[in-house]
C-alpha positions as CSV (number, residue, x, y, z in Angstrom):
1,X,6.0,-20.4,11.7
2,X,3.8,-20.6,8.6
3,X,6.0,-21.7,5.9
4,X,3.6,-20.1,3.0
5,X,3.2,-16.6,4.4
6,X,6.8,-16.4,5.5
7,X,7.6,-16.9,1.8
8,X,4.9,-14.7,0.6
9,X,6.5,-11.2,2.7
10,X,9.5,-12.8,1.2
11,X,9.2,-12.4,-2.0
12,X,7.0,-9.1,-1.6
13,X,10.4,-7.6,0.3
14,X,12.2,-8.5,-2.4
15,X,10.3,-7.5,-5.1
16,X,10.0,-4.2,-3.3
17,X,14.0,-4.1,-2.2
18,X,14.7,-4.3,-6.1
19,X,12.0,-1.3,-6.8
20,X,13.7,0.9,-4.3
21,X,17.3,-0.1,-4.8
22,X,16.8,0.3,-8.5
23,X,15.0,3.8,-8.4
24,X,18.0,5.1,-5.9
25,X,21.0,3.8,-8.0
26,X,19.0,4.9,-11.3
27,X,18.8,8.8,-9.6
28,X,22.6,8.4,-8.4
29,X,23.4,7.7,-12.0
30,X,21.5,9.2,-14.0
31,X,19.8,11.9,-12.1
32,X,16.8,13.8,-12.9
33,X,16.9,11.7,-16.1
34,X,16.3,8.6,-14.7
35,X,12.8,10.2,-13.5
36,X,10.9,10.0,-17.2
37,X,12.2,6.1,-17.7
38,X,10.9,5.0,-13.9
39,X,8.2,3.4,-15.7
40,X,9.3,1.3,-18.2
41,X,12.2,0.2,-16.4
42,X,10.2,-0.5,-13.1
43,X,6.7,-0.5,-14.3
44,X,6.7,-4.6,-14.4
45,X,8.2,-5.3,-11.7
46,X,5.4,-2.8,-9.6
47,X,2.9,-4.0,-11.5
48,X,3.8,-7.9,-10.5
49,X,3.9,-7.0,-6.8
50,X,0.7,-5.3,-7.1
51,X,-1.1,-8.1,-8.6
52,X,-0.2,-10.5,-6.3
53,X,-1.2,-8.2,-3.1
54,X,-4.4,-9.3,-4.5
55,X,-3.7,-12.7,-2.4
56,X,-3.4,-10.6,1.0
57,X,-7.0,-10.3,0.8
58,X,-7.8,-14.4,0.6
59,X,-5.3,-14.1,3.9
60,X,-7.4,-12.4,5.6
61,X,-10.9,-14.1,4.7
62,X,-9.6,-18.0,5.5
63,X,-7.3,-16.0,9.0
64,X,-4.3,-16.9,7.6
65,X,-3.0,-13.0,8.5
66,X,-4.8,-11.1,11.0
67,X,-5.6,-7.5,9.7
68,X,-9.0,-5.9,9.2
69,X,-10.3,-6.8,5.5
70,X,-12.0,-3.8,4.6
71,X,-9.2,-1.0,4.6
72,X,-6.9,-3.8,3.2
73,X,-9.5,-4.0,0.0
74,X,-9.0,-0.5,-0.4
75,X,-5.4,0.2,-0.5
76,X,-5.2,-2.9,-3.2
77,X,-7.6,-1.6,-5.1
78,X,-6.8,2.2,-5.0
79,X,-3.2,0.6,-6.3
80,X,-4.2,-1.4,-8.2
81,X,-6.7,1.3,-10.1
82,X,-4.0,4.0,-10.4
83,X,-1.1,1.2,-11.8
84,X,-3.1,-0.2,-14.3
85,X,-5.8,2.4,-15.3
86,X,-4.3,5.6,-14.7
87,X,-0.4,4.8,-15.6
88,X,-0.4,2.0,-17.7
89,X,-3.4,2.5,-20.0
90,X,-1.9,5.8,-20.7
91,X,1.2,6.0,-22.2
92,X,2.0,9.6,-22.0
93,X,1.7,9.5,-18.6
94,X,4.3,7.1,-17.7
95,X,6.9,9.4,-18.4
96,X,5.6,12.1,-15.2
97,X,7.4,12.6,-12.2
98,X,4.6,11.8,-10.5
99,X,5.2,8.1,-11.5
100,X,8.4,8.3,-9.7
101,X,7.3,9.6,-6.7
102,X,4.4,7.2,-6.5
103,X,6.7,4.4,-6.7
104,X,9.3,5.8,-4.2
105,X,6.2,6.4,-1.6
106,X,4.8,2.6,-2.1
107,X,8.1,0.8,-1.9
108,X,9.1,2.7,0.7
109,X,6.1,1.9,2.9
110,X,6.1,-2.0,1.8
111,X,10.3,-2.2,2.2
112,X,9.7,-1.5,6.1
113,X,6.2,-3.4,6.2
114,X,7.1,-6.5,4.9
115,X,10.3,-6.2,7.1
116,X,8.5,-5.8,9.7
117,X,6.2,-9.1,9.1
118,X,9.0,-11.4,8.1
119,X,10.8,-10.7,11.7
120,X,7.6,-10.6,13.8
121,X,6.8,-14.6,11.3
122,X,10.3,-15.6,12.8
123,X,9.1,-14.6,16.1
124,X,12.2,-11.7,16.1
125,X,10.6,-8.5,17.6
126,X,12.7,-5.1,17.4
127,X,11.4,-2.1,19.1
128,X,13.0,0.6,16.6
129,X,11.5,-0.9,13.8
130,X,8.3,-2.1,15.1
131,X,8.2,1.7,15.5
132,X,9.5,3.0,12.6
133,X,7.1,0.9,10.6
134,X,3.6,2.1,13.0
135,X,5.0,5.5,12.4
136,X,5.9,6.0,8.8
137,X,2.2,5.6,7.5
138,X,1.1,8.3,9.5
139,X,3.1,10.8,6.9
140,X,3.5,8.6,3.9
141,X,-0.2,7.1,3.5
142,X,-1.8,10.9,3.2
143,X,1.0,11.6,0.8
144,X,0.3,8.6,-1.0
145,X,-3.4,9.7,-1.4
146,X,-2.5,13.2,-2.7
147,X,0.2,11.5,-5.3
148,X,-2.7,9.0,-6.7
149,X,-5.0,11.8,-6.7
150,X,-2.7,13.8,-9.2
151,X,-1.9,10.9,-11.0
152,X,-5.6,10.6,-11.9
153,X,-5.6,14.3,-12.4
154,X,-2.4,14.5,-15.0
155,X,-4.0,11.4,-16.7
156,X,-7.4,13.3,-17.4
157,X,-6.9,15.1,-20.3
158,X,-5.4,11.8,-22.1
159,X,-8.9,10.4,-21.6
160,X,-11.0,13.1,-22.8
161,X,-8.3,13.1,-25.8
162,X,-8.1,9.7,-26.6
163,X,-11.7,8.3,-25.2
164,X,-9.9,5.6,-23.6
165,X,-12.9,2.9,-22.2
166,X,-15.6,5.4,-22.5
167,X,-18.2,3.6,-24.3
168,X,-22.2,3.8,-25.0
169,X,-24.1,1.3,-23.9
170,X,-27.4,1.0,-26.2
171,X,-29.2,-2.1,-24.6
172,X,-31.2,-2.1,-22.8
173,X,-30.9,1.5,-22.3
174,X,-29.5,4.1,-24.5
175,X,-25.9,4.9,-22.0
176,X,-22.8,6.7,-22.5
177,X,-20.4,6.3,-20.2
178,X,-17.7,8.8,-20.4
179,X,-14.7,7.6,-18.4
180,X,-12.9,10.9,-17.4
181,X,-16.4,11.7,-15.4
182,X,-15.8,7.9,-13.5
183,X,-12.1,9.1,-12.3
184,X,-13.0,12.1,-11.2
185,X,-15.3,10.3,-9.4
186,X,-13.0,8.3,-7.9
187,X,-10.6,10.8,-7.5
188,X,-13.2,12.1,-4.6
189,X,-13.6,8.5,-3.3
190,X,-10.1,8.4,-2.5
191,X,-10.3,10.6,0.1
192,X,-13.2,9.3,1.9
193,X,-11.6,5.8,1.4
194,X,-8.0,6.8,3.3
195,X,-10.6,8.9,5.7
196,X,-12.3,5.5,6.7
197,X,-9.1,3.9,6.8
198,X,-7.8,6.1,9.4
199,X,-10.8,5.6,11.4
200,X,-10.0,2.1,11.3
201,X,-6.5,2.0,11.6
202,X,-5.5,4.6,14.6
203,X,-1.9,4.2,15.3
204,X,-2.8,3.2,19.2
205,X,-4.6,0.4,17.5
206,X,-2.7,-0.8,15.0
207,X,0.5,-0.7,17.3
208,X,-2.1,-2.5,19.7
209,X,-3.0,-5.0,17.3
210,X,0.0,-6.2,15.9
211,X,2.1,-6.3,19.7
212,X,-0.6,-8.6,20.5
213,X,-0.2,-10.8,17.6
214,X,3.0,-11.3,18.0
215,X,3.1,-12.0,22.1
216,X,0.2,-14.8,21.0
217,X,2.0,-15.7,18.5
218,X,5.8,-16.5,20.7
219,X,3.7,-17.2,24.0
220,X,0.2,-19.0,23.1
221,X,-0.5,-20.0,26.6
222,X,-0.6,-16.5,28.1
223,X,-3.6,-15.7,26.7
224,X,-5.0,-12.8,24.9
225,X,-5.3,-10.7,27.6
226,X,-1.9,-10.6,28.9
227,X,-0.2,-7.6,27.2
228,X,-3.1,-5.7,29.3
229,X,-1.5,-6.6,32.4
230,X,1.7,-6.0,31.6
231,X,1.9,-2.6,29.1
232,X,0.2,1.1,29.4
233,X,-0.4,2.9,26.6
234,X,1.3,6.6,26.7
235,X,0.3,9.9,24.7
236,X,2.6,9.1,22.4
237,X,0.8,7.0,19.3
238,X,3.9,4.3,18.7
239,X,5.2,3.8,21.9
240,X,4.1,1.5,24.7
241,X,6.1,1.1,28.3
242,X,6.3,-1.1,30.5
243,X,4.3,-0.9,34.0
């Protein structure tokens, strides 16, 4: 077991445990009060886990974790963008729903993600969640998109109000950059981005990817070859049986 990415997914689960746990007592007490206030009671917390996702990406460049490196930069980026550009740069948007429902969507998905890693580290495999967690992203990374995409759309007019890092470049060319015209920009981008990383991330694939990983990673001898000859994929795109 690596001692140093065992501790990383530990403290992502728990910094992601808190989000949720907090968020769901907050709604129990408070109710639809608790919505406008996600931010600023939350917001660091997020913003801390976000930042260092950042260090997921160096895991994958020296093969300390074994994921694909370019759908990876996006998702931490496309976060990271929204957090701090969107959300936090704009005061008046912190207090939208949508802030609430963007943080419910990530936790949820990095609660059962991190989960997930932390057992398959241990070398602990469970069928129902291995499952759960190859089939939750099918549902919750679209709606993930669409929230980020309104996010950039309720912070728009805050921008064009406020000019918030639109600036005019005068050497060596005369420039204006006017920033509402970059997110919307981006806005599009988001859906090619998730569009590429469903081309890379099928959920035969991923499922695929990560059994592998972990029969290498309990039984090194057998080789890489050996969940071939011993699993058949079905129709179904979380689900493998034995022959």
């Amino acid at each position: 077991m690596n001692t140093y990415i065992f501790s990383y997914y530990l403290i992502q689960f728990c910094g992601h445990s808190w989000i949720f746990t907090n968020m769901f007592i907050r709604f129990l007490s408070f109710g639809e009060d608790s919505v406008a206030d996600t931010f600023h009671s939350i917001g660091l917390v997020m913003r801390i886990c976000q930042l260092v996702s950042i260090l997921e990406l160096l895991h994958i460049r020296f093969g300390i974790e074994k994921d694909q490196f370019f759908p990876r930069f996006l998702q931490i980026t496309e976060r990271i963008v929204i957090l701090f550009v969107a959300i936090a740069s704009q005061e008046e948007v912190q207090g939208k729903g949508i802030v609430c429902v963007l943080f419910f969507l990530w936790s949820c998905i990095d609660v059962i993600r991190y989960t997930y890693c932390i057992l398959l580290e241990t070398g602990i495999y469970f069928q129902g969640l291995a499952w759960l967690y190859h089939s939750l992203w099918i549902p919750f990374y679209p709606l993930s998109v669409l929230a980020q995409a309104f996010a950039i759309y309720e912070s728009l007019p805050h921008f064009e109000t406020s000019g918030t890092y639109s600036i005019r470049i005068l050497f060596p060319f005369d420039l204006a950059i006017y920033f509402p015209y970059v997110l919307k920009i981006y806005m599009a981008m988001l859906f090619v981005g998730k569009f590429f990383y469903f081309l890379a991330n099928t959920p035969e694939d991923v499922y695929v990817r990560h059994w592998q990983d972990w029969v290498l990673h309990s039984h090194p001898s057998l080789g890489p070859d050996w969940y071939r000859k011993i699993f058949i994929h079905t129709s179904l795109p979380s689900l493998i049986i034995p022959v």
